[in-house]
DRENZAMAR-419474 format. One record per residue (C-alpha): residue number from 0; residue in three letters; chain; x, y, z. Coordinates in nm, 4 decimals. Layout:
BEGIN
SITE  i  aa  ch  east  north  up
SITE  NUM  ALA  A  X  Y  Z .
...
***
This chain:
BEGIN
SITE  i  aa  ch  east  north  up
SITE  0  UNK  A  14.7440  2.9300  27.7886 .
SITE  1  UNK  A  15.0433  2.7932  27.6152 .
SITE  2  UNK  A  15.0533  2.7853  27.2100 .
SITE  3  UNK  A  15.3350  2.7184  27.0866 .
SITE  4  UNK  A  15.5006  2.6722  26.7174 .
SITE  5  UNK  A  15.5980  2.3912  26.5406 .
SITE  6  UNK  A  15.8065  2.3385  26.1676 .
SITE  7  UNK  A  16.0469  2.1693  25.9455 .
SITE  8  UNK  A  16.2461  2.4417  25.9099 .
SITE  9  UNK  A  16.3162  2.8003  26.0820 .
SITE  10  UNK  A  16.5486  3.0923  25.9739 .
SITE  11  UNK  A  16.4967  3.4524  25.8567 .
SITE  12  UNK  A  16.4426  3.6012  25.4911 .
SITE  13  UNK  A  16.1735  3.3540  25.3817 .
SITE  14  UNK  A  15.8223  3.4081  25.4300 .
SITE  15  UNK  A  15.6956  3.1036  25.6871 .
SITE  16  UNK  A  16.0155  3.2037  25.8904 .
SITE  17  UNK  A  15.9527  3.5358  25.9160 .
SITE  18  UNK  A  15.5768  3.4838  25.9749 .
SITE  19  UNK  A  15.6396  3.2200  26.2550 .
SITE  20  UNK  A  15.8907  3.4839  26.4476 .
SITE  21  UNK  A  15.6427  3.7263  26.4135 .
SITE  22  UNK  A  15.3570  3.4924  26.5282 .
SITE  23  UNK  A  15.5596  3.4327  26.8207 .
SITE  24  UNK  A  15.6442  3.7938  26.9198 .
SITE  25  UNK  A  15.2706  3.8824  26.9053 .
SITE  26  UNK  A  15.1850  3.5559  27.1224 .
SITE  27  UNK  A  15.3901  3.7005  27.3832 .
SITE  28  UNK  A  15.2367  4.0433  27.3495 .
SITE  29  UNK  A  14.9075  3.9141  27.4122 .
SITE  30  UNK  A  15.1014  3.7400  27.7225 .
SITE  31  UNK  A  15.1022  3.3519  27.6215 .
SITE  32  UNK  A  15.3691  3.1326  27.6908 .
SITE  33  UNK  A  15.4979  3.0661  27.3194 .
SITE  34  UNK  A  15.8167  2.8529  27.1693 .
SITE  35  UNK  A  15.8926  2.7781  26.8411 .
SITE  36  UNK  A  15.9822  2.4326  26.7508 .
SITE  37  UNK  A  16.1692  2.3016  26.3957 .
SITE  38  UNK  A  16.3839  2.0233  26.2640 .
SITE  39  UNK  A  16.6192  2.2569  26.1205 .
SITE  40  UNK  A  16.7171  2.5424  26.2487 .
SITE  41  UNK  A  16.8720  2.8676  26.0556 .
SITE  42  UNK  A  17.1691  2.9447  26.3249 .
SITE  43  UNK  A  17.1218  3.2842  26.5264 .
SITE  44  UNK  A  16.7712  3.1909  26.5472 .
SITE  45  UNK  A  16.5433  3.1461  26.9374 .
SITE  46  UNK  A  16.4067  2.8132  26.8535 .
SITE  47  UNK  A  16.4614  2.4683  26.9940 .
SITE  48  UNK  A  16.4791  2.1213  26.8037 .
SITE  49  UNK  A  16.1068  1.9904  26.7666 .
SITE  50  UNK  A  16.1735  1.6972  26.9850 .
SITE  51  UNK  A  16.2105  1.9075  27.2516 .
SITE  52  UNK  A  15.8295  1.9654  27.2635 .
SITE  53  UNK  A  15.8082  1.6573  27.4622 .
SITE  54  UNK  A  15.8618  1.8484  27.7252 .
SITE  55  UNK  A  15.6571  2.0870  27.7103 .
SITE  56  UNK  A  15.3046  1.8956  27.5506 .
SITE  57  UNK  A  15.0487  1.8847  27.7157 .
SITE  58  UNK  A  14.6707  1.8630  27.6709 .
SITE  59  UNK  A  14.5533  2.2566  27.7032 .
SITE  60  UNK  A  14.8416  2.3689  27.4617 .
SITE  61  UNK  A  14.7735  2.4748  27.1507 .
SITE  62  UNK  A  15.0282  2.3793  26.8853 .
SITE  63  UNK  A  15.0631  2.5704  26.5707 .
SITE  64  UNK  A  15.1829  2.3834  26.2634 .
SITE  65  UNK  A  15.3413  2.5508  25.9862 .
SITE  66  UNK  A  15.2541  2.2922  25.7182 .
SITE  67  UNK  A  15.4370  2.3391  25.3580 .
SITE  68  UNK  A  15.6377  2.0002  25.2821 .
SITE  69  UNK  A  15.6287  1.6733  25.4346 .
SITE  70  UNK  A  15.8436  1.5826  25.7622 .
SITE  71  UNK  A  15.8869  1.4029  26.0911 .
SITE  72  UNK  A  15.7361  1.6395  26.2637 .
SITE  73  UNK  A  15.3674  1.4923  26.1328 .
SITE  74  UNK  A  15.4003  1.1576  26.3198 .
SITE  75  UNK  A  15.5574  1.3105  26.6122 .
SITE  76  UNK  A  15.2759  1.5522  26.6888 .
SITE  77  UNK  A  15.0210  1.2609  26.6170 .
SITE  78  UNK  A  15.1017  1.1150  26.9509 .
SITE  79  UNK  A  15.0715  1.4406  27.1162 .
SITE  80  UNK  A  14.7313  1.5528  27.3464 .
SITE  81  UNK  A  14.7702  1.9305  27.2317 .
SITE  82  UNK  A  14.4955  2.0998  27.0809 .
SITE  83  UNK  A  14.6739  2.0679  26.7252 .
SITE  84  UNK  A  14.6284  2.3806  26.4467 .
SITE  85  UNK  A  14.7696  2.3294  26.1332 .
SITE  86  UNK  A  14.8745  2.6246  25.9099 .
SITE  87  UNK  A  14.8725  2.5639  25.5884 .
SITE  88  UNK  A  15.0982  2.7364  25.3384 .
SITE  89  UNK  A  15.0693  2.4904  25.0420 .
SITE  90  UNK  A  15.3092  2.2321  24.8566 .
SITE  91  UNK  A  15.4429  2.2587  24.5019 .
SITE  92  UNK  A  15.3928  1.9858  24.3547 .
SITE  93  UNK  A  15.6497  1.7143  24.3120 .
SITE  94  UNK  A  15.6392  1.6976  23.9413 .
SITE  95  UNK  A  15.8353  2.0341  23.9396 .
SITE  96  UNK  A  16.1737  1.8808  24.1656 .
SITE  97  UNK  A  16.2111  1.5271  24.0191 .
SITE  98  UNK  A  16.5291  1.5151  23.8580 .
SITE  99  UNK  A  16.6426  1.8357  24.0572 .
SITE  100  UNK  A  16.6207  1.8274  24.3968 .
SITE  101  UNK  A  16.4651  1.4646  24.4110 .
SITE  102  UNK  A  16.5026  1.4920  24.8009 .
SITE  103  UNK  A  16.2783  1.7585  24.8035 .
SITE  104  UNK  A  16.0442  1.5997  24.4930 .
SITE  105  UNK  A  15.9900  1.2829  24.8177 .
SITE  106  UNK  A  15.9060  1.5376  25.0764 .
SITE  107  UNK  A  15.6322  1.6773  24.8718 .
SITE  108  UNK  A  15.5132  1.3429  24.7797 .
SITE  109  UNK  A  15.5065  1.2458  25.1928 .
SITE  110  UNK  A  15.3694  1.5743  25.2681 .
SITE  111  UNK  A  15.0618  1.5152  25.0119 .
SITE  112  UNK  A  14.9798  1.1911  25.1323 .
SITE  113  UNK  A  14.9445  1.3431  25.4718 .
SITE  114  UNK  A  14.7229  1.5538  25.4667 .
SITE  115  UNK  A  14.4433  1.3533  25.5118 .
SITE  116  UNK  A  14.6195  1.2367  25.8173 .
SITE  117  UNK  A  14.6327  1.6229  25.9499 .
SITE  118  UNK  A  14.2669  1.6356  25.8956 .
SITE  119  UNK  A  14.1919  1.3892  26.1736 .
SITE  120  UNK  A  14.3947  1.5122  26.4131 .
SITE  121  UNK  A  14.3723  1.9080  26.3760 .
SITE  122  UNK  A  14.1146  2.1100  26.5904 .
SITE  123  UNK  A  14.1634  2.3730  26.2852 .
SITE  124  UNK  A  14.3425  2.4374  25.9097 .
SITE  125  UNK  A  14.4165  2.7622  25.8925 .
SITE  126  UNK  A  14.5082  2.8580  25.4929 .
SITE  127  UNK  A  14.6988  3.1803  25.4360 .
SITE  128  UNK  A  14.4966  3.2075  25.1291 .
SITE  129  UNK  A  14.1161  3.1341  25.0096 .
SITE  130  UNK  A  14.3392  2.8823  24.7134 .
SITE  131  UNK  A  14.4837  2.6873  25.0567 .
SITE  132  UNK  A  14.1799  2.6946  25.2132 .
SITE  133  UNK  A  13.9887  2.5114  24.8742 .
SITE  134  UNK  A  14.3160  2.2524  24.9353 .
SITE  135  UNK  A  14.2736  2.2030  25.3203 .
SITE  136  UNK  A  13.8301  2.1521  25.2175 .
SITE  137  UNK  A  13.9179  1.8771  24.9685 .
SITE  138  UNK  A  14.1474  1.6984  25.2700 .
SITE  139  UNK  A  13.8852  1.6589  25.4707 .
SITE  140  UNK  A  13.9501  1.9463  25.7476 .
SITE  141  UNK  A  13.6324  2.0173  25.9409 .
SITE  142  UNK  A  13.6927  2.3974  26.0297 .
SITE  143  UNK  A  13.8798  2.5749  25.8138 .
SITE  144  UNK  A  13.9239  3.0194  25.8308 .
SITE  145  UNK  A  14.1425  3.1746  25.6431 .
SITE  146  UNK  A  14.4572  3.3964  25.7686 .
SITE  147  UNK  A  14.6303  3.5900  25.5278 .
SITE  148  UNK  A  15.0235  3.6234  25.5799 .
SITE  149  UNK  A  15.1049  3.8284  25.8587 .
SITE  150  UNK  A  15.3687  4.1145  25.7343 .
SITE  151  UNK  A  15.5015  4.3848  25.9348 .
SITE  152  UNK  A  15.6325  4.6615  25.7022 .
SITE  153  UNK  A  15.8416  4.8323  25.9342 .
SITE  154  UNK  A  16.0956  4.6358  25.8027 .
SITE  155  UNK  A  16.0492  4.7631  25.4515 .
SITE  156  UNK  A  16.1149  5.1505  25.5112 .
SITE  157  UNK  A  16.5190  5.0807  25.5556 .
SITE  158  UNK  A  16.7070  5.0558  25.2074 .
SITE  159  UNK  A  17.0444  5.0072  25.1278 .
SITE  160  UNK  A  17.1298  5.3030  24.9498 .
SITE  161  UNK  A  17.4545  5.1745  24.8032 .
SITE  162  UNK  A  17.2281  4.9402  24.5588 .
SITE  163  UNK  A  17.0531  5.2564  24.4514 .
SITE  164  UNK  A  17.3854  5.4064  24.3890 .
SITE  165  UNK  A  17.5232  5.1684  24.1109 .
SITE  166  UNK  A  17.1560  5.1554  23.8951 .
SITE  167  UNK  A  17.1563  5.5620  23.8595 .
SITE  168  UNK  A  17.0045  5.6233  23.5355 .
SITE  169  UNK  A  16.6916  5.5557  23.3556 .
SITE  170  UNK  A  16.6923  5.2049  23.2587 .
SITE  171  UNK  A  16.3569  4.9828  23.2921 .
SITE  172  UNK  A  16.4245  4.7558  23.5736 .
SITE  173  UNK  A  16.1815  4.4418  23.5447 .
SITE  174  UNK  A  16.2342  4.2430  23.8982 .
SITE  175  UNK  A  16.1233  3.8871  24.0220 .
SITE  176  UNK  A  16.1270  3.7256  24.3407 .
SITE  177  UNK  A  16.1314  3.4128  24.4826 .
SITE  178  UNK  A  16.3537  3.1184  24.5214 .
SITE  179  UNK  A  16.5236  2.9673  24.1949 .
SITE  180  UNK  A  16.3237  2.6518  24.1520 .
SITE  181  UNK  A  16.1605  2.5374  23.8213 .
SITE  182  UNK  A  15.7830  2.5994  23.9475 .
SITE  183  UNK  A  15.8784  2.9857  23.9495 .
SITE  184  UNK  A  15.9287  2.9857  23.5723 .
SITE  185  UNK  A  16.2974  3.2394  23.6082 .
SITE  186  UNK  A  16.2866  3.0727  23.2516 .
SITE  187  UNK  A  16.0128  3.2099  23.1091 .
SITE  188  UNK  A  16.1231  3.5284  23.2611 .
SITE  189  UNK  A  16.4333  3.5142  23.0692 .
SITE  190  UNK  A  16.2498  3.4565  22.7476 .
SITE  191  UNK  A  16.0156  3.7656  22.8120 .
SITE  192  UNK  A  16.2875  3.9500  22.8627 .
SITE  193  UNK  A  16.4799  3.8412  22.5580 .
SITE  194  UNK  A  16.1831  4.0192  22.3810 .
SITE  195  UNK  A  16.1368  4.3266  22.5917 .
SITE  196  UNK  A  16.5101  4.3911  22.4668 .
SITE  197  UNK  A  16.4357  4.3665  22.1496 .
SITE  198  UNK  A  16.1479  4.7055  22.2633 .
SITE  199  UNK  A  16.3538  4.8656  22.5206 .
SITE  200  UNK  A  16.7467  4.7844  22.4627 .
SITE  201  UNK  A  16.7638  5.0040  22.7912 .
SITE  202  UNK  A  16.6646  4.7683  23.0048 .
SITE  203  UNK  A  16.7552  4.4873  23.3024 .
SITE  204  UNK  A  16.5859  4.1841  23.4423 .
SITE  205  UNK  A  16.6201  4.1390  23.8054 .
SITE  206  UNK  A  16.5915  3.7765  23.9434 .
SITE  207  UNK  A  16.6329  3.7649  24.3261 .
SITE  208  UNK  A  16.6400  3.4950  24.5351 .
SITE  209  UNK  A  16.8316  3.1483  24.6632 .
SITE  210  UNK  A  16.8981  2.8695  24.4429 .
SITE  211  UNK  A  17.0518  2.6339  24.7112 .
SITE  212  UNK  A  16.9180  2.3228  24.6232 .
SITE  213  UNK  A  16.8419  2.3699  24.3007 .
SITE  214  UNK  A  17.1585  2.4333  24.1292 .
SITE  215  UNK  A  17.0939  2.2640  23.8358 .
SITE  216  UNK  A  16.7972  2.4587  23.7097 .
SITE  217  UNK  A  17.0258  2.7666  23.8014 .
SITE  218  UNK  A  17.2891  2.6079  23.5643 .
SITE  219  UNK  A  17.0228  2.5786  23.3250 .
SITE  220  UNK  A  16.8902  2.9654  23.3180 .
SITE  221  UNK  A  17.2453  3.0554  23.3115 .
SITE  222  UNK  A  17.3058  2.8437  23.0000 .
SITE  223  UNK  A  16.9807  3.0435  22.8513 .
SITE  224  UNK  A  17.1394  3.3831  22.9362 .
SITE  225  UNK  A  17.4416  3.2543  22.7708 .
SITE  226  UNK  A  17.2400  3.1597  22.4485 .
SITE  227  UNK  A  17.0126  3.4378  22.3882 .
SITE  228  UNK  A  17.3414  3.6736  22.5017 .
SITE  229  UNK  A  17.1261  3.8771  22.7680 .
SITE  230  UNK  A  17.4055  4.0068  23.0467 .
SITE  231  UNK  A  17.1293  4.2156  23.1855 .
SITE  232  UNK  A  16.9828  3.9524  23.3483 .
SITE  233  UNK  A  17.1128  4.0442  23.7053 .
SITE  234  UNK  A  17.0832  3.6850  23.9695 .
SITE  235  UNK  A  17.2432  3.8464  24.3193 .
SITE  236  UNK  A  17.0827  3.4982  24.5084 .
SITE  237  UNK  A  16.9516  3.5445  24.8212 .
SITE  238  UNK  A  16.9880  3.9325  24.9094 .
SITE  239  UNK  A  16.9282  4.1012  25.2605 .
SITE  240  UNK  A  16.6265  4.2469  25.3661 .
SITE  241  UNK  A  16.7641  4.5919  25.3043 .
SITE  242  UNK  A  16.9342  4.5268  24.9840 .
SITE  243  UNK  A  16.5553  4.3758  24.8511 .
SITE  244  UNK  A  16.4348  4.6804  24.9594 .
SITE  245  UNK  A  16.6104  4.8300  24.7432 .
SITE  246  UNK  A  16.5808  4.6235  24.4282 .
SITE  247  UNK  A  16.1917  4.6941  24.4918 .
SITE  248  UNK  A  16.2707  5.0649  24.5129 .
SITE  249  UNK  A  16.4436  5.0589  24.1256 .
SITE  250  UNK  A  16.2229  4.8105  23.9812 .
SITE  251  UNK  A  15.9488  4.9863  23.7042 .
SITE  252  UNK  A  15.7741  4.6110  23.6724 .
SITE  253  UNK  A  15.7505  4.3500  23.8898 .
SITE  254  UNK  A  15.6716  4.0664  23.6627 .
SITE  255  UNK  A  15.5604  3.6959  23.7869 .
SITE  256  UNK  A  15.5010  3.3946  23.5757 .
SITE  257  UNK  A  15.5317  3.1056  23.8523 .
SITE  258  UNK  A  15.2867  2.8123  23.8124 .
SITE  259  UNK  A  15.2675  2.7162  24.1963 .
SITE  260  UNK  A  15.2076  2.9674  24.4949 .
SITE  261  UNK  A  15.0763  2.9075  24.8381 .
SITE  262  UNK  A  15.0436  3.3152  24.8742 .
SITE  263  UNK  A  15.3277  3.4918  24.6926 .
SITE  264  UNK  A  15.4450  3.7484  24.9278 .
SITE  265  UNK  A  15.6189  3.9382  24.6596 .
SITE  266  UNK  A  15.3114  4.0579  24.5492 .
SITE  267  UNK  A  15.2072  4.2382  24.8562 .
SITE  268  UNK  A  15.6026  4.3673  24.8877 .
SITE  269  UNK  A  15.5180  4.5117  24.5487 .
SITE  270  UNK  A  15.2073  4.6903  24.6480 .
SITE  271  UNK  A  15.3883  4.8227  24.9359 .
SITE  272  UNK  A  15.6576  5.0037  24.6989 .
SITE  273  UNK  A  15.4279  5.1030  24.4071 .
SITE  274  UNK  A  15.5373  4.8579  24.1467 .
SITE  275  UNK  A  15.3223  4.7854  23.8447 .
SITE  276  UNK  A  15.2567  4.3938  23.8868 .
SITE  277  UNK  A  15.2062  4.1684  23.5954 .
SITE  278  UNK  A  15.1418  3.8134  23.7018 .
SITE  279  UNK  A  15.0343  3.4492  23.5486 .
SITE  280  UNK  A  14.6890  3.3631  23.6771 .
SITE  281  UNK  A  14.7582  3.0518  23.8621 .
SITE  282  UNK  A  14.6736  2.8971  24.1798 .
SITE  283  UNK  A  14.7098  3.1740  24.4970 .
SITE  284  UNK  A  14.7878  3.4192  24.2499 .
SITE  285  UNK  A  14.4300  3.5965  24.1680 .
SITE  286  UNK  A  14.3731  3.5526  24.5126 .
SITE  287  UNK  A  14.6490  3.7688  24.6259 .
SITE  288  UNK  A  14.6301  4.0169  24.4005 .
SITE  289  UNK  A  14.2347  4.0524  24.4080 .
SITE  290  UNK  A  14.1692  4.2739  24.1314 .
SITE  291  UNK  A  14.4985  4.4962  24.1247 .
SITE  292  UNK  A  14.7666  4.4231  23.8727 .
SITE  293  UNK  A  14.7651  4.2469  23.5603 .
SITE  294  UNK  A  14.7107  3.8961  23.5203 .
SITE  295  UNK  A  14.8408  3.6690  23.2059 .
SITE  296  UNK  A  14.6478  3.4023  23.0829 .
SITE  297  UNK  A  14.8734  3.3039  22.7533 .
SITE  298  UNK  A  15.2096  3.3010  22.8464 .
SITE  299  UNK  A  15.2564  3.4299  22.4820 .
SITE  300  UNK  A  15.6341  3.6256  22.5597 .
SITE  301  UNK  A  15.6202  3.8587  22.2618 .
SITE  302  UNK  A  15.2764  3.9984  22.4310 .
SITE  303  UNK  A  15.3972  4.0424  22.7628 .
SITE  304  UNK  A  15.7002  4.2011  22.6508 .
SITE  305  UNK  A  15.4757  4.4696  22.4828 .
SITE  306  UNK  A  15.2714  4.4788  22.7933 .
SITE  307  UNK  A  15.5483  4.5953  22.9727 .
SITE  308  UNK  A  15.6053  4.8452  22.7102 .
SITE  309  UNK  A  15.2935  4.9954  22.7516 .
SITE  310  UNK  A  15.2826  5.0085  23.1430 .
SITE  311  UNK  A  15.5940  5.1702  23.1533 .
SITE  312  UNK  A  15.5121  5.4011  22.9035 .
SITE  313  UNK  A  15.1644  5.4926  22.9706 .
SITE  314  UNK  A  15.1546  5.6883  23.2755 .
SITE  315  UNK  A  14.7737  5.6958  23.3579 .
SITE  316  UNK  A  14.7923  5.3293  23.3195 .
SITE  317  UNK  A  15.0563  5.3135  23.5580 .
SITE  318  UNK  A  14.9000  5.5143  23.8217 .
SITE  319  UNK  A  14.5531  5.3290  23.7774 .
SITE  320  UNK  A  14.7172  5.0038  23.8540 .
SITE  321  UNK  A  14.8850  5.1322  24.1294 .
SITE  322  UNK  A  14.5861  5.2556  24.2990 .
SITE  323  UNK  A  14.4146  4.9276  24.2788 .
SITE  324  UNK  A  14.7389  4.7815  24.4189 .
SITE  325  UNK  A  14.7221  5.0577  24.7159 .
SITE  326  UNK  A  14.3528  4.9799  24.7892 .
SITE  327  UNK  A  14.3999  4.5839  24.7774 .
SITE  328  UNK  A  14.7107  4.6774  25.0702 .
SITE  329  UNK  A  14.5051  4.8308  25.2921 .
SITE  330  UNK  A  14.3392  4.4997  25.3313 .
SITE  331  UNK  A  14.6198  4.3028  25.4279 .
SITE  332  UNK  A  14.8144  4.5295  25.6676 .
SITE  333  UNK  A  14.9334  4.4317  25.9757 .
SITE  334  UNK  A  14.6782  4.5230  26.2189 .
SITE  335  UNK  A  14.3951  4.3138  26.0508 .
SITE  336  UNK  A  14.5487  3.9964  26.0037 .
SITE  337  UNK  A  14.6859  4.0767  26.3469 .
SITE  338  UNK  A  14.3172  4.1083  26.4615 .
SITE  339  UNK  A  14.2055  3.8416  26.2484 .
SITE  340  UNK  A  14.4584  3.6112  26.4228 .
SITE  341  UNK  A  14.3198  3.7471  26.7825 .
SITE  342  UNK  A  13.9844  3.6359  26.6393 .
SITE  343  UNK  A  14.1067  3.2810  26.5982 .
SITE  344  UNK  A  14.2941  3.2203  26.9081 .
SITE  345  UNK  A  14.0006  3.3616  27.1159 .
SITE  346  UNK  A  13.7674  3.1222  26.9434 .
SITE  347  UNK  A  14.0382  2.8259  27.0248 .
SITE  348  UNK  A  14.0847  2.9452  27.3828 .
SITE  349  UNK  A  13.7024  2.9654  27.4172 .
SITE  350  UNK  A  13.6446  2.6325  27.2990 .
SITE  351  UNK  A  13.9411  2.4918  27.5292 .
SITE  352  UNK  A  13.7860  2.6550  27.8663 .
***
């Protein structure tokens, strides 16, 4: 049997892109014909413009959408007789873009409207979290099993030691990922930070990721930095795999206050490397973390700057939360939610013979 991928957009260092390669790579392991499919397309990357799938359509495929912001691709797989699976990774919502990236701000708006659309057509909705799942329920999808991310760690054990080489000493190294973008709160961040200074003057605030698209709110946090005169807050933009590595490796607190996440795979690359996680308890959030970490319910700044006080000072706390964070990993390593994802394609191949 043929199943196949299909997206808005492909490329490496994000988390649907990296999933959907991986996806792919495993397909063929377990001997299925399987293409990926995207309107945009990262260069460097295997995949072929989704119009293409023409082509190859037909009525015992299986096609796999990777479903995060509206697009084209919705009305072009409508007309297709594939078995259709949507995988759903969540939208922000719009509110968060207008006035930013107001391109972006429409495509959520399309891809809400959607989804009830999806739900007629789609043999399955596949959430990577129980949160997606609740979201893919209230749309009116009929089957619904959930698939957590799909990570392969191997890629984690290579870090570029230069990085490690210009943070030496014993500074407290807070650290945040994820793309620059409003819903992520970098702000509040910055304003936590501001107070943790005021604690530890030994001290830096990591913030990695991209900001293409969203310059002005990166204008914005710069203006902040400028204000409340903080030049350790450290914004590399989007870093290699090896260089995050090692910004994980250095970090003492990985610290999230983001309002919107489908999954947040930062807080399973946090697990992975032992870092204490304090997070806001929103959306996918609680469900990722499960009970490890911290999570904030009053974004009061001055109290999660002395939170990080204490974690970083209070060994035995440290290595408690740690644990949990170890224990909640094993659950979500790469040969369950590999064998999780056998589970679901036998149960579509069953029901297609």
């Amino acid at each position: 049997m043929e199943i196949h991928q299909i997206l808005p957009n492909i490329g490496r260092g994000d988390a649907i892109g990296n999933e959907t390669l991986l996806i792919r790579d495993i397909l063929h392991e377990w001997g299925h014909t399987s293409d990926i499919y995207a309107q945009n397309i990262q260069p460097g990357i295997d995949a072929f413009p989704y119009t293409n799938y023409k082509n190859k359509s037909a009525k015992d495929n299986i096609l796999i959408y990777h479903y995060s912001i509206g697009s084209d691709i919705t009305e072009f797989i409508e007309k297709l007789p594939d078995k259709i699976v949507i995988l759903y990774h969540n939208q922000t919502p719009e509110k968060y873009f207008w006035g930013i990236n107001d391109q972006v701000a429409s495509l959520l708006h399309k891809g809400r409207q959607d989804m009830k659309k999806l739900s007629n057509i789609a043999k399955y909705g596949i959430g990577d979290s129980e949160f997606n799942c609740l979201e893919l329920k209230e749309s009116g999808f009929a089957k619904i099993e959930v698939l957590p991310l799909i990570f392969d760690f191997e890629k984690k054990k290579i870090i570029n030691e230069e990085i490690l080489k210009q943070y030496p000493d014993s500074w407290i190294n807070i650290l945040f990922v994820g793309r620059i973008a409003p819903n992520k709160r970098q702000d509040e961040l910055i304003k936590i930070f501001y107070y943790y200074k005021h604690i530890n003057p030994n001290s830096r605030l990591f913030l990695i990721g991209n900001f293409h698209g969203f310059e002005e709110y990166y204008k914005n946090l710069k203006e902040i930095i400028e204000q409340l005169s903080l030049p350790d807050v450290i914004m590399p933009g989007s870093v290699s795999d090896n260089d995050l590595n090692a910004y994980y490796s250095i970090a003492d607190v990985f610290l999230c206050m983001s309002e919107h996440e489908g999954f947040c795979v930062p807080l399973v690359e946090s697990m992975y490397f032992n870092v204490p996680i304090i997070a806001n308890n929103s959306t996918a959030i609680p469900y990722t973390l499960g009970d490890a970490g911290i999570l904030v319910n009053n974004k009061n700044y001055r109290e999660i700057a002395e939170l990080i006080d204490v974690i970083t000072n209070d060994n035995s706390l440290k290595m408690k939360l740690i644990k949990k964070q170890k224990n909640r990993l094993e659950t979500l390593t790469y040969e369950k939610t590999k064998e999780k994802f056998r589970q679901i394609i036998n149960n579509l191949t069953d029901e297609a013979q």
